[in-house]
N, C-alpha and C positions, 0 to 999 in steps of 0.2 A: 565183384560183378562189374566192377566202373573203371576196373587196371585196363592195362596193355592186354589185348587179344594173345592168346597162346600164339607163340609161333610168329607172333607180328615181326615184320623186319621193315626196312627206311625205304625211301622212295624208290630207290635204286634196282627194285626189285618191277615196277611198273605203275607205282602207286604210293597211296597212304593207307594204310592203319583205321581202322574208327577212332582210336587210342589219342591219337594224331592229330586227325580231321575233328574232333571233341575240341580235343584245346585250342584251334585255331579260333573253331567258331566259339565258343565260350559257353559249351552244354555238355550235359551230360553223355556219354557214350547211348545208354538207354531209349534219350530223344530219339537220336540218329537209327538205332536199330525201330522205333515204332515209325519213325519219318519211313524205314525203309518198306519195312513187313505191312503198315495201314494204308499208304498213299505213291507207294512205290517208287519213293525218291533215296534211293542206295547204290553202290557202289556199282559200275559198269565194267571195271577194269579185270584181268586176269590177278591170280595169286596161286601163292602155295597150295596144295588140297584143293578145302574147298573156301578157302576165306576170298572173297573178291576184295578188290581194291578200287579205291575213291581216285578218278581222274582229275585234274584238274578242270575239264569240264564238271564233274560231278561236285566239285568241290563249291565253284561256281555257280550254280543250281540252289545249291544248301544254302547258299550265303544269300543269293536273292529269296528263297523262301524265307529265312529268316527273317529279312530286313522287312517283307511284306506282315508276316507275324508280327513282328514289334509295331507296325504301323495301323495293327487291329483287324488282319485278314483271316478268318477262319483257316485252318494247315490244311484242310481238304482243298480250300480254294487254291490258296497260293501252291499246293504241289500240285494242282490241274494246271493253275498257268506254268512253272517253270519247267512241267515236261511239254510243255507245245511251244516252249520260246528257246530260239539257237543260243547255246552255251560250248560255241568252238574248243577244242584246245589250243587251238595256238593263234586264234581270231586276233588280226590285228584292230583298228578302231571301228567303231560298230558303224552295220550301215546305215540306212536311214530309215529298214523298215524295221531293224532289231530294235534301233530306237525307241520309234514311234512305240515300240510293244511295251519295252520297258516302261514310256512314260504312262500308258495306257494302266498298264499293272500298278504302277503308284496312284494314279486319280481311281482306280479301283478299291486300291486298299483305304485312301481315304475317303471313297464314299459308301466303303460299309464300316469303317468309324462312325465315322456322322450316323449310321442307321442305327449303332449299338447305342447310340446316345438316347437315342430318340426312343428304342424299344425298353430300356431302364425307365427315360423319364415315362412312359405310359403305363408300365406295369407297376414302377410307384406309386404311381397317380390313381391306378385300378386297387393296388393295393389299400390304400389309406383309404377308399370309398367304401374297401369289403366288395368289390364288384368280381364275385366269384367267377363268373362268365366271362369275361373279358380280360382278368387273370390268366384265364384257363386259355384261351385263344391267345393268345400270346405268347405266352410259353410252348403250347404244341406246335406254333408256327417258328418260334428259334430253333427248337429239334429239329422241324425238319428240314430248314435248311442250314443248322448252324450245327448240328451234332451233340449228342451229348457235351462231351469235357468243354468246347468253347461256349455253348449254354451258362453253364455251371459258372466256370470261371469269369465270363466277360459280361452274363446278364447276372444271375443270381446272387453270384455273391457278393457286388457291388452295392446290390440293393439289401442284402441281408447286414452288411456292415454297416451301413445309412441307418438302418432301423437300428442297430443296437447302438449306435451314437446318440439316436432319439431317446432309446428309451431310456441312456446313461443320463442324458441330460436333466429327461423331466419325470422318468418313471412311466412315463406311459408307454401305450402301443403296444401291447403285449399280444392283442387279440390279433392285430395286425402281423407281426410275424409269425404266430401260428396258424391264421390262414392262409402265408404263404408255404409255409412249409406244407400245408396239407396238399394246397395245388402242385406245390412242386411234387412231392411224393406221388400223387396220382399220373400227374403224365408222364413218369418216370415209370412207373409200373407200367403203363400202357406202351413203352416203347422196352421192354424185359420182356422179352416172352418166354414160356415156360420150355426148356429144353426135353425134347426128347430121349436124343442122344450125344454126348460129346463130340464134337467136330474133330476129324482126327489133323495132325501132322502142324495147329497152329498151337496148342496147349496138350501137356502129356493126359494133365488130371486137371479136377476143375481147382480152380483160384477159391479157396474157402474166404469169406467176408465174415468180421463179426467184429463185434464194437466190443472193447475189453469190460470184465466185469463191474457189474453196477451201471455200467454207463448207458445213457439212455439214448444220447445224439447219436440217431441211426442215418440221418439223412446224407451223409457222406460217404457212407457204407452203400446206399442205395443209388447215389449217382457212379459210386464204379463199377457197380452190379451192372446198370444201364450200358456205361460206357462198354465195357467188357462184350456185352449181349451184342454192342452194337457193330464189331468188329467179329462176332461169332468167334470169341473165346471161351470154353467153359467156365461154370462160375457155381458156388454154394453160397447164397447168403444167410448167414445165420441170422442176423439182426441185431437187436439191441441186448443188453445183460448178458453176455454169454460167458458163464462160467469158465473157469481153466478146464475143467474138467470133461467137461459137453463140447469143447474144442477140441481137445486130444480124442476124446472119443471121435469126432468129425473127421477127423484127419485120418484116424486108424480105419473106417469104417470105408471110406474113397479112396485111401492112397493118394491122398492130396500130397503134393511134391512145396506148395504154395501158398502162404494163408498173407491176410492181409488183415491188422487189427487197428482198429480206432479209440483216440482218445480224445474226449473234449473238454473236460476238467480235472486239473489237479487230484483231486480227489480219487480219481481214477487212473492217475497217470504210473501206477508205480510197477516198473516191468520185471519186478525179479520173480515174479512166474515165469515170464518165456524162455528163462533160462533153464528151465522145469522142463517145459514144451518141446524145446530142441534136444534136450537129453533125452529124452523118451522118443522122438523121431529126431533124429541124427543128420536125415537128408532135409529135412523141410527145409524150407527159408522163410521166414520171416520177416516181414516189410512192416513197418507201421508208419503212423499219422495221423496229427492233429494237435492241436498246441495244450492237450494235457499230459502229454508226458513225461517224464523227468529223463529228460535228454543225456544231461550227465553220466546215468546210474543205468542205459540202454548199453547190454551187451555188445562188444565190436562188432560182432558178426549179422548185427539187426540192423539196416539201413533204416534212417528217416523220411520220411520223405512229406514236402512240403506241400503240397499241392495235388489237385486229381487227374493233373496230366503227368506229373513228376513219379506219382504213384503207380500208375497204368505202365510205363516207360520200365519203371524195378520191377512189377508184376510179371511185363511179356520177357522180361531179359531170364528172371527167375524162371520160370514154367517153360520155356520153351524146348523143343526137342533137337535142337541143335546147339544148345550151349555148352 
């Protein structure tokens, strides 16, 4: 999923490769296809068929989104500013309003750092009180302008690692991250709405979700539900315990092309069912994640994946109707 594009050939032909353009910038191919298909920063160039090819403008682009990324910018933000700021190809030294834009886009990115700072240290703060209310205001107010996955990653789970250090330490706090998890899970629900009907032409079938058997941490399961919903992907979440078997059945019953499974402890980490799973559907793909799995002993053809943006990224490259 993460090789060289069919058919890719070298610059020479008016362009780069995603393949290419990956290892420059130091990501996943995946990224760069969800950078393209969520926020519409991908390639401009002509190519073979129908594969386009990444400009050195485009390339350009990708590297300042990045760089805005690494410095704490939501990707919806930074790929609004770097399709509204010139990124020539053959631009000699900038001039002084491309400047001004650029420096404007760093003091940008550093002052919604400083806000994530400030939006942890409160929801900590609301957290440890048990102040359900103001939990909940918090959180619905990063959705909606910070999106599901950077939510997840840049508020929640900072504060959810805080807490299990506390509770390593002293044993306490227990009640505390269970009330965050409940808040989180509610306004996570409220931003999932129930589908209708499959959206056509971004996902063939829906993305089946389900936390591997016995295991109970569904709430990661539930923020790519979110995330998914939030870009109008289909989606099945099965939840938490879900049998080998109530899976396959899941899968037979939708023509799911897609499944996504979670593990959060050892106990639950051991994957030589999915090797079961893929013999009896031959086409699915298989993506998992979560630091209960036994890494080693995961069939080659089952990517990991470490994270809920990293996930979402192997999800759309998997399911989509162009690959």
């Amino acid at each position: 999923m993460d090789d060289l594009t069919p058919g890719e050939a070298g610059p020479q032909i008016g362009g780069l490769g995603v393949a290419e353009v990956a290892r420059r910038l130091g990501v996943a191919p995946s990224t760069l296809r969800v950078w393209d298909r969520q926020y519409g920063v991908g390639p401009t160039g002509g190519g073979p068929g129908r594969h386009h090819r990444y400009t050195q403008a485009d390339v350009a682009r990708l590297e300042t989104m990045q760089q805005m990324i690494s410095a704490g910018a939501p990707p919806a933000e930074a790929a609004e500013a770097v399709l509204h700021t010139p990124h020539g190809q053959d631009q000699g030294p900038q001039s002084h309003s491309a400047a001004d834009s650029h420096k404007e886009l760093e003091i940008s990115a550093a002052e919604h750092a400083e806000s994530q700072v400030t939006r942890i240290r409160n929801l900590a703060d609301a957290a440890m009180a048990l102040d359900e209310l103001v939990m909940t205001g918090i959180l619905e107010s990063a959705l909606r302008h910070e999106g599901v996955t950077a939510t997840w990653e840049q508020v929640i789970v900072p504060l959810l690692v805080d807490l299990g250090r506390k509770h390593a330490a002293t044993g306490e706090y227990v009640e505390v991250e269970h009330l965050l998890s409940a808040v989180v899970s509610r306004c996570l629900l409220a931003v999932t709405s129930p589908q209708t009907q499959f959206p056509a032409g971004r996902i063939r079938s829906p993305v089946v979700l389900a936390c591997a058997p016995e295991e109970e941490h569904a709430l990661p399961v539930l923020v790519l539900a979110a995330a998914l919903a939030e870009i109008g992907a289909a989606r099945l979440m099965l939840g938490a315990r879900v049998p080998a078997s109530a899976l396959a059945a899941a899968v037979a019953r939708t023509g799911a092309h897609t499944v996504f499974v979670w593990s959060q402890t050892s106990e639950t980490g051991d994957p030589s069912w999915l090797t079961d799973l893929r013999t009896t559907h031959p086409a699915l793909q298989v993506v998992v994640g979560g630091p209960g799995w036994d890494r080693d002993r995961l069939p080659p053809e089952v990517p990991f994946t470490s994270s809920v943006s990293a996930a979402l990224g192997a999800l759309l490259a998997a399911g989509t109707t162009d690959r």
